[in-house]
C-alpha positions, -999 to +999 in steps of 0.1 A: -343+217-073-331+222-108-289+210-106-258+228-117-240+224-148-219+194-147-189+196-125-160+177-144-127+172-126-108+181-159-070+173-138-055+171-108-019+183-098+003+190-073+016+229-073+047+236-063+049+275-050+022+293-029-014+297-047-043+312-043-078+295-039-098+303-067-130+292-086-113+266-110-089+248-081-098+233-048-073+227-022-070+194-002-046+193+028-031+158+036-006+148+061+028+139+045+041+099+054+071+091+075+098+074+048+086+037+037+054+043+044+019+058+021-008+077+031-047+077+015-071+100+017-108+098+002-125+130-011-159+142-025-164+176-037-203+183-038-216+218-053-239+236-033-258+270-034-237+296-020-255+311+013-228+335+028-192+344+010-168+335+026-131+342+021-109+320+009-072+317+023-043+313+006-027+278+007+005+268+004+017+235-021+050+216-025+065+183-023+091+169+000+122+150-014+115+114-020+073+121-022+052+117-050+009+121-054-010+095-072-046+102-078-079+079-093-108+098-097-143+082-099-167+075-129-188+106-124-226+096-122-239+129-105-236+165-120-230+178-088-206+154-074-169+139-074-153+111-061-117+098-058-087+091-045-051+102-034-021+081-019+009+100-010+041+082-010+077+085+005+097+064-005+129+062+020+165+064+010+177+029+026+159-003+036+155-001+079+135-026+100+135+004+128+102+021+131+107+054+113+099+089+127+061+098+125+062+129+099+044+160+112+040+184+081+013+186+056+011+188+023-012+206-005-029+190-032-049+213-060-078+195-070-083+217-110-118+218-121-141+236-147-145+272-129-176+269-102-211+285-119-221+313-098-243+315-066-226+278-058-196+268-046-173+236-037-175+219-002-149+196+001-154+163+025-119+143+034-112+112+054-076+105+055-055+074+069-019+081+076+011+060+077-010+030+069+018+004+070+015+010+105-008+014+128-032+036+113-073+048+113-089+027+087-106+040+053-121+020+030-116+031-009-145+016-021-165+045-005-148+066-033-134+044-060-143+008-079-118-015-091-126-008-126-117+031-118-082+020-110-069+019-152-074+058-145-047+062-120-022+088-125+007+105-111+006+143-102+040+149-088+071+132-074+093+109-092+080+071-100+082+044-076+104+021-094+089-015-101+054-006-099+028+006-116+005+033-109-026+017-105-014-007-083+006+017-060-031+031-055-047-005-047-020-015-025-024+015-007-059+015-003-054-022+008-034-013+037-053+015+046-088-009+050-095-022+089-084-062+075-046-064+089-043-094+061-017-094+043-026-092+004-008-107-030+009-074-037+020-061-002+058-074-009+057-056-042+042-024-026+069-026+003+097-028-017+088-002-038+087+021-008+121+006+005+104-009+035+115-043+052+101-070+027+109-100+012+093-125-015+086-166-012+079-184-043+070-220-043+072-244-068+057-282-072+080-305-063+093-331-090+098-359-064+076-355-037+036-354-046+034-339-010+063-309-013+069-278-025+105-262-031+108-226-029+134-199-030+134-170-003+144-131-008+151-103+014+158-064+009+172-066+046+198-087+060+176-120+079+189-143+106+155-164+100+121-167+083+089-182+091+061-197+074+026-204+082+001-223+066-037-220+058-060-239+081-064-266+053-024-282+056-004-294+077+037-295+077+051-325+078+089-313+069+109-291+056+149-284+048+168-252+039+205-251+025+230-235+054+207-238+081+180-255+103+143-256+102+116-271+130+081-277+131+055-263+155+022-254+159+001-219+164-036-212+154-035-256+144-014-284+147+020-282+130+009-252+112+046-230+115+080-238+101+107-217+114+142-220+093+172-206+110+203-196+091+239-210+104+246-171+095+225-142+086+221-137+055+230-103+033+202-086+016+195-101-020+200-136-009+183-161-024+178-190+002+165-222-013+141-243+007+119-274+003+085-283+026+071-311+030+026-313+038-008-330+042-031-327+018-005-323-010+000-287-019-026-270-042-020-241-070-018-206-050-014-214-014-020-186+008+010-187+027+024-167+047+056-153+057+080-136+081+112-126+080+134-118+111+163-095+113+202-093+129+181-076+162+155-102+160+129-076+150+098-097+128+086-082+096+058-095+079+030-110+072+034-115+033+020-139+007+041-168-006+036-168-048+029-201-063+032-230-068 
């Protein structure tokens, strides 16, 4: 069968009043986030042969306070076929390590694209994953999108998540959204972004010890204690942290967990220095993790340590 014209997805936005469906713009429906949190959705838009007309419904589109659209779309190697992705965001007003409210609304993105040729038309295939900082249903980007699609990413509503950049709000998203629960290198940054519980480890060589690391360890919510665990290949052997305690035990391996405890919680912001002590000696990029605990004892994590 001979194909269609090439179907180019010229732009994609985010309307803000009520709109019709029409021949140049395809509606995709995604449930809205609960604050901190992201949701992804995958879409394909194939053109077909129309069969039977059907009519369209009109669709409402708007953004709620604190949300903003991001979008990648796919290198285009069919005529007849688009790929891509969008994350919606809300970012939350304040830093809580409560679970938040599930949102219940949806909202409207309008795919625009060059005006369908007639006797086809647009069908429209979705797989969403909401809330994925939580428990979510997984979705795998890579269905949709490559890596190298990712210098595409753009915003189509909403103000800017501060400290971030756009492609990789749309590759941490996508991240979270995948079946792995692992955490990944830019999770913290992703998290803070969003104003969700987070917290950043960097590690350093130490100039003393050929077997330590000193590090320095941040919150955005007040933390009683943090934990650390190492990758099956160490072992800790010690560790110190200034206004507090820290032990040893062991989890998934032997002395594998460090737990420092703070004399008194510290405010969000704080930068707590800390110095370990392992076997082997450390190597470059560790892949630490680590957990932070709150006033209520509630655990956030896992994140990556950075460094040494």
């Amino acid at each position: 069968m001979r194909r269609a014209p090439l179907l180019a997805l010229a732009l994609l936005l985010v309307v803000p009043a009520s709109a019709p469906a029409s021949r140049t713009k395809t509606p995709v429906r995604i449930t809205a986030p609960s604050p901190a949190n992201a949701t992804v959705a995958g879409f394909q838009l194939d053109l077909v042969r129309v069969h039977k007309k059907k009519k369209r419904a009109r669709v409402a589109a708007g953004l709620p306070k604190n949300v903003s659209v991001y979008a990648v779309v796919a290198k285009q190697k069919r005529s007849d076929r688009v790929r891509g992705v969008l994350v919606v965001v809300n970012r939350a007003n304040s830093v809580s390590s409560t679970a938040r409210a599930a949102a219940r609304r949806k909202i409207t993105v309008n795919l625009r694209h060059a005006a369908v040729p007639k006797g086809y038309k647009l069908v429209l295939h979705t797989t969403e994953s909401a809330n994925v900082l939580g428990r979510h249903h997984p979705l795998g980007c890579r269905a949709y999108i490559k890596s190298s699609d990712l210098a595409n990413a753009q915003k189509l509503g909403g103000p800017g998540l501060p400290g971030i950049t756009m492609g990789t709000v749309v590759q941490s998203a996508c991240a979270s959204a995948r079946k792995s629960s692992k955490p990944y290198a830019t999770l913290g940054e992703f998290r803070t972004a969003l104003n969700a519980p987070s917290g950043a480890l960097s590690l350093t060589l130490s100039p003393q010890f050929p077997g330590g690391v000193n590090g320095t360890a941040g919150f955005n919510y007040p933390v009683r204690a943090f934990g650390v665990l190492a990758d099956k290949g160490h072992q800790f052997t010690g560790c110190s942290i200034t206004g507090g305690t820290c032990s040893v035990s062991s989890t998934a391996h032997a002395n594998d967990y460090l737990l420092f405890t703070l004399a008194t919680p510290a405010p969000a912001g704080t930068q707590i220095p800390i110095a370990i002590a392992m076997t082997p000696n450390p190597v470059r990029g560790l892949p630490f993790q680590f957990f932070g605990f709150d006033t209520k004892n509630h655990r956030s994590g896992a994140l990556l340590t950075s460094g040494p």
